[in-house]
FINUSE-292768 format. One record per atom (N, C-alpha, C): residue number from 1; y, x, z; atom name; residue in three letters. Coordinates in nm, 3 decimals. Each point is the difference from the previous one (the first is absolute). Example, Ala and Ser with C-alpha at 12.3 -4.5 7.8 and 13.67 -1.06 7.14 Angstrom:
NODE pos      c2      c1      c3 site code
NODE   1  -0.569   1.319   0.780    N  ala
NODE   1   0.119  -0.089   0.000   CA  ala
NODE   1   0.120   0.090   0.000    C  ala
NODE   2   0.105  -0.035  -0.072    N  ser
NODE   2   0.119   0.082   0.006   CA  ser
NODE   2   0.109  -0.077   0.073    C  ser
END
This chain:
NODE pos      c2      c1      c3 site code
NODE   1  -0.117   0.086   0.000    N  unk
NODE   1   0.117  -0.086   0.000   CA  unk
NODE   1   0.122   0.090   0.000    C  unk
NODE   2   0.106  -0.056  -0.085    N  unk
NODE   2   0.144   0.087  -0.032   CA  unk
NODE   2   0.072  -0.098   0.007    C  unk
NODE   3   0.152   0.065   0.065    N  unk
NODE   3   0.082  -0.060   0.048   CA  unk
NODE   3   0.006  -0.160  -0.004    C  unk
NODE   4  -0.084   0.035   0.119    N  unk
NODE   4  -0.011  -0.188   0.073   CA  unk
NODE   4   0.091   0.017   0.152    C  unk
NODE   5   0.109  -0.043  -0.080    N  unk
NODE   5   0.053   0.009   0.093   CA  unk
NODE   5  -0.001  -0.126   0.147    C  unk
NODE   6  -0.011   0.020   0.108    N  unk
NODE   6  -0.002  -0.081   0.110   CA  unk
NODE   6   0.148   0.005   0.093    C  unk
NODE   7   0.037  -0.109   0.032    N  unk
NODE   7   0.117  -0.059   0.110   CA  unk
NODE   7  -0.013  -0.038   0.138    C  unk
NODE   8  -0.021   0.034   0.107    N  unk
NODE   8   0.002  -0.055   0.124   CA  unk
NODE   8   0.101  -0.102   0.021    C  unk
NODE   9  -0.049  -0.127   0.016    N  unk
NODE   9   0.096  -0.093   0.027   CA  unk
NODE   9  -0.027  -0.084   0.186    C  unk
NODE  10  -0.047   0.072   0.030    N  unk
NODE  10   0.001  -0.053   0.149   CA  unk
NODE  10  -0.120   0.092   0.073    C  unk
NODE  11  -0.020   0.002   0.111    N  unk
NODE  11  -0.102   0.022   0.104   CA  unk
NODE  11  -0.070  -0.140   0.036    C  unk
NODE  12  -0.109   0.043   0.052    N  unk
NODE  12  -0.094  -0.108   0.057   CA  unk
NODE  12   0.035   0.007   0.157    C  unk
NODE  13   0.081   0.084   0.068    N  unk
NODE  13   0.021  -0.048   0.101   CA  unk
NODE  13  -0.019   0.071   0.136    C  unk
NODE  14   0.005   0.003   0.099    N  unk
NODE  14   0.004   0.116   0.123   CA  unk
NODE  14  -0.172   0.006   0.062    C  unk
NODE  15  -0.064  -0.140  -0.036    N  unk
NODE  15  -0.135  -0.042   0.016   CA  unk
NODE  15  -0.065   0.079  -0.062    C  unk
NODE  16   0.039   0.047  -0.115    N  unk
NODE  16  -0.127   0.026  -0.076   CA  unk
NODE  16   0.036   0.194  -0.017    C  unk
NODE  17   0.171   0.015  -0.034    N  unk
NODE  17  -0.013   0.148   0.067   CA  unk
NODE  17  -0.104   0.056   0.061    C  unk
NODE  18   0.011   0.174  -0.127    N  unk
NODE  18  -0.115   0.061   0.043   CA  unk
NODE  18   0.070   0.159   0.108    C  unk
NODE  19   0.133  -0.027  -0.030    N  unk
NODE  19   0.066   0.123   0.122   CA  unk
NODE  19   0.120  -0.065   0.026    C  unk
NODE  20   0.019   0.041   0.126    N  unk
NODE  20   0.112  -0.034   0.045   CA  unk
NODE  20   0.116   0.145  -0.017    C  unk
NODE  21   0.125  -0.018   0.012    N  unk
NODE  21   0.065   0.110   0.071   CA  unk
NODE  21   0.058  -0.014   0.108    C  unk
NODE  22   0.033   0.106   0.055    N  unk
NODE  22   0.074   0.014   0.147   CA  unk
NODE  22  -0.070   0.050   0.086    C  unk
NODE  23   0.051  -0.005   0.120    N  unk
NODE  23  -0.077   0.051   0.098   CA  unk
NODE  23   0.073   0.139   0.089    C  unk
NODE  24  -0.047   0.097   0.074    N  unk
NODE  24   0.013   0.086   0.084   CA  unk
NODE  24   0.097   0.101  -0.093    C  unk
NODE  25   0.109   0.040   0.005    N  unk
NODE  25   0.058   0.133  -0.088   CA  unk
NODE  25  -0.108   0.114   0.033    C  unk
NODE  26  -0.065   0.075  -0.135    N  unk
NODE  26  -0.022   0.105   0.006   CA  unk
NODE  26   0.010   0.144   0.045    C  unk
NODE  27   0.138  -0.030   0.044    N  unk
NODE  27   0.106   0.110   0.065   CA  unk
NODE  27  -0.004  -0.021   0.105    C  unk
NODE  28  -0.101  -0.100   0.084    N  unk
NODE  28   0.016   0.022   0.163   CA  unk
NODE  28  -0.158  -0.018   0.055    C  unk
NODE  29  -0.077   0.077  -0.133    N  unk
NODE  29  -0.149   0.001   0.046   CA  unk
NODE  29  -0.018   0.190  -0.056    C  unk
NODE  30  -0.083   0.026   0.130    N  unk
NODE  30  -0.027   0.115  -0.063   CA  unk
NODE  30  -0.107   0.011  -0.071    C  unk
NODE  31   0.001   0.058  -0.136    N  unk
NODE  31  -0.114   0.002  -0.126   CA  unk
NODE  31  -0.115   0.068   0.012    C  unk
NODE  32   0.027   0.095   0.138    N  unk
NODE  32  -0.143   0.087   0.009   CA  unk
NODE  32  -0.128  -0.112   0.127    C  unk
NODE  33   0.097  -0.072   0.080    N  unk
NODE  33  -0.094  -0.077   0.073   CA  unk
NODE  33   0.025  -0.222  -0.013    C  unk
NODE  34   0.130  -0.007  -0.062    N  unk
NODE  34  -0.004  -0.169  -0.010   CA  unk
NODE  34   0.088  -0.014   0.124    C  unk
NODE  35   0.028   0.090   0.110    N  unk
NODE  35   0.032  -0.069   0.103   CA  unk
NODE  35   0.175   0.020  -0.008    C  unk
NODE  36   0.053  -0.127   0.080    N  unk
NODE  36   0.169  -0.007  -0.012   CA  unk
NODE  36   0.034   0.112   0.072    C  unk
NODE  37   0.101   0.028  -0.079    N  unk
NODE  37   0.097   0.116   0.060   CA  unk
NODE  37   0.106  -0.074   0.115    C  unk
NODE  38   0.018  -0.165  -0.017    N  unk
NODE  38   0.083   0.004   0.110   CA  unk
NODE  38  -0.064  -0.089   0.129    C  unk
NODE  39  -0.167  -0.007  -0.016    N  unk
NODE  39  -0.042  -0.060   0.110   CA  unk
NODE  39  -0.173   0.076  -0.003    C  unk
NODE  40   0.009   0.116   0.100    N  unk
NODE  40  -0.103   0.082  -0.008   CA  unk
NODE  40  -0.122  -0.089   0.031    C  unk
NODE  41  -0.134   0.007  -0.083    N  unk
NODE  41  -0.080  -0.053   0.027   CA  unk
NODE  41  -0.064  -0.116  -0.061    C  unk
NODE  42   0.127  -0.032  -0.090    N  unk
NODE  42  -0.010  -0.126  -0.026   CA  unk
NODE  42  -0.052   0.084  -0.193    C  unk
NODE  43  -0.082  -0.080  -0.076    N  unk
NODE  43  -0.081   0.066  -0.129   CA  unk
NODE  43   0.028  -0.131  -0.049    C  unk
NODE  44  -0.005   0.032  -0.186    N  unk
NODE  44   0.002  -0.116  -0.096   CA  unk
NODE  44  -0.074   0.012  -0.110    C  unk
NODE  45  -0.021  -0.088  -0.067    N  unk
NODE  45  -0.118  -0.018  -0.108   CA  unk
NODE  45   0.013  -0.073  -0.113    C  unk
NODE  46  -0.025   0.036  -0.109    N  unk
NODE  46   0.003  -0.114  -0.088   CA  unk
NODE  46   0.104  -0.089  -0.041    C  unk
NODE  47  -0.010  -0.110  -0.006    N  unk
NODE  47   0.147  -0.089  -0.059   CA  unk
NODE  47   0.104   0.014   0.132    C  unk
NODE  48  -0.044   0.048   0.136    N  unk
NODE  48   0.112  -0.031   0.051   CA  unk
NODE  48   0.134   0.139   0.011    C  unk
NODE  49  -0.034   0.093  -0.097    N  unk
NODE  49   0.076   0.087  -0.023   CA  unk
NODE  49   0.066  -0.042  -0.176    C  unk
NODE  50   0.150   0.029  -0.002    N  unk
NODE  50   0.049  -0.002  -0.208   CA  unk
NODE  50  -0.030   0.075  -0.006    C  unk
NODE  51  -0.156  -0.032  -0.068    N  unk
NODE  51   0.006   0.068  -0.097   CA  unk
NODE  51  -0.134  -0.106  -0.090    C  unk
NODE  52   0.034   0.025  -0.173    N  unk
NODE  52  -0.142  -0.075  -0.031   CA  unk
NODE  52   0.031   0.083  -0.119    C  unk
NODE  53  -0.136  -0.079  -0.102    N  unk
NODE  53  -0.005   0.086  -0.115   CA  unk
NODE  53  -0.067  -0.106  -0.109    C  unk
NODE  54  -0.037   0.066  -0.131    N  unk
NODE  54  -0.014  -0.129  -0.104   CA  unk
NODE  54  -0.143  -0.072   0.025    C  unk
NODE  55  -0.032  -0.107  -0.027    N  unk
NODE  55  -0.108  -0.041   0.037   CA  unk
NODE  55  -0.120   0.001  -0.083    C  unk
NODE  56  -0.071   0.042   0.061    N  unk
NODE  56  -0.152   0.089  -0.060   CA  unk
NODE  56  -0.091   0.099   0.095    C  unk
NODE  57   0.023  -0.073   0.104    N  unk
NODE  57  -0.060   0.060   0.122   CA  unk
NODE  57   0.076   0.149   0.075    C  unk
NODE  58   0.132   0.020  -0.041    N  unk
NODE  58   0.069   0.094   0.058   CA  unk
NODE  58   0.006  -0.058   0.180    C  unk
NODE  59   0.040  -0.091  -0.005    N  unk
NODE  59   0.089  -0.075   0.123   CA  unk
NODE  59  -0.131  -0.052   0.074    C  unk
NODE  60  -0.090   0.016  -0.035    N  unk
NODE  60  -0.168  -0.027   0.064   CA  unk
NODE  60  -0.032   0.160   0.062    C  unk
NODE  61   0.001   0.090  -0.082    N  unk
NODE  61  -0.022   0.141  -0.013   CA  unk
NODE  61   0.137   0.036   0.135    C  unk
NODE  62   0.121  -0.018  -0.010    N  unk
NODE  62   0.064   0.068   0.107   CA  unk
NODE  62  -0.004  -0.119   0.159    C  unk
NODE  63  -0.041  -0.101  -0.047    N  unk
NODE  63  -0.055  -0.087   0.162   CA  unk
NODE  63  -0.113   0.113   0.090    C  unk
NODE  64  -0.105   0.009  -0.113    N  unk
NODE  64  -0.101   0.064   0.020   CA  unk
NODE  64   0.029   0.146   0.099    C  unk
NODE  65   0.052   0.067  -0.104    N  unk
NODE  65   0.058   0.181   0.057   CA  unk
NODE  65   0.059  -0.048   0.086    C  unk
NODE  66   0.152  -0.093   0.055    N  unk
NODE  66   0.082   0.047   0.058   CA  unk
NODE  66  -0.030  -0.052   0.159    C  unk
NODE  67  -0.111  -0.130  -0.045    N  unk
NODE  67  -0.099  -0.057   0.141   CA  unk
NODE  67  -0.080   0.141   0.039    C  unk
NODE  68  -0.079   0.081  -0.072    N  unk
NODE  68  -0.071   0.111   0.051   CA  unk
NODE  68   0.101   0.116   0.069    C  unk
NODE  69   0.097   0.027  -0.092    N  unk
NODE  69   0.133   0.107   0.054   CA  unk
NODE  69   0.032  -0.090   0.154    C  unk
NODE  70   0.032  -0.066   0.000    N  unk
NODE  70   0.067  -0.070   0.151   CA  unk
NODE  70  -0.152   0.011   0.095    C  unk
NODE  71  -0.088  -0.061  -0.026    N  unk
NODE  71  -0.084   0.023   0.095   CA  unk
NODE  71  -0.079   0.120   0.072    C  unk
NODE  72  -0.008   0.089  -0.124    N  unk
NODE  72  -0.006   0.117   0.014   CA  unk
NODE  72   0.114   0.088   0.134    C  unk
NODE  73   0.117  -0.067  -0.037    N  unk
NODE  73   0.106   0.052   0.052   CA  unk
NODE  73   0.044  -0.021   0.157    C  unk
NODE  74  -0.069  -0.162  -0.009    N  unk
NODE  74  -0.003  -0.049   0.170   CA  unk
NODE  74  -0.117   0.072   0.077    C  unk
NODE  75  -0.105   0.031  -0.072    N  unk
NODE  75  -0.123   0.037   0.058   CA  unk
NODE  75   0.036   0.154   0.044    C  unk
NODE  76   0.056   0.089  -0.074    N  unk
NODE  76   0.042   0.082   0.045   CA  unk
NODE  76   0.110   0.016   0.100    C  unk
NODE  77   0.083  -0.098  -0.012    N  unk
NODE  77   0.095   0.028   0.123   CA  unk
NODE  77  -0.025  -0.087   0.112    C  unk
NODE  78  -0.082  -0.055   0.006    N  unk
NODE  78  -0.124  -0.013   0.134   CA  unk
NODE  78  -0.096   0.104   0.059    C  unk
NODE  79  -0.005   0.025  -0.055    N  unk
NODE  79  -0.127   0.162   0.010   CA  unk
NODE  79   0.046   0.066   0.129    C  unk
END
C-alpha cells in the first residue's frame, strides 16, 4: 500500500487509553535506585513516575525493570 493516507479524527477515550502521562518528576527520583530525593525511603515504579513510551510493550517492559530496580532497592536498604 502507497500513500494511503490516514486522519485521526478523535480518540476513543480515557477508558480505553493504553498510557497515560504524568506522574512523579523525574528530577526528584534518583535513577540509580527509584527512590525520592525529597522523601528518603519512599521508591517508585512504573506509570506512577513521567515518564512513558510508544506502545508496543515499551511501557510493559519499563513497569517490569523499574518494579525490579525499586525492589531491589528497598531490599537493599533494609539489609
Amino acid at each position: 500500500i502507497h500513500h494511503c493516507r490516514l486522519t485521526a479524527t478523535g480518540t476513543e477515550g480515557f477508558n480505553k487509553a493504553m498510557v497515560t502521562r504524568g506522574g512523579i518528576d523525574l528530577r526528584g527520583v534518583d535513577p540509580n535506585t527509584l527512590e525520592s530525593k525529597l522523601q528518603p525511603r519512599l521508591y517508585f515504579a512504573g506509570e506512577a513516575l513521567n515518564l512513558d513510551g510508544p506502545c508496543g510493550g515499551f511501557n510493559l517492559q519499563w513497569a517490569f525493570s523499574s518494579g525490579h530496580l525499586a525492589g531491589q532497592s528497598i531490599s537493599e536498604a533494609l539489609a
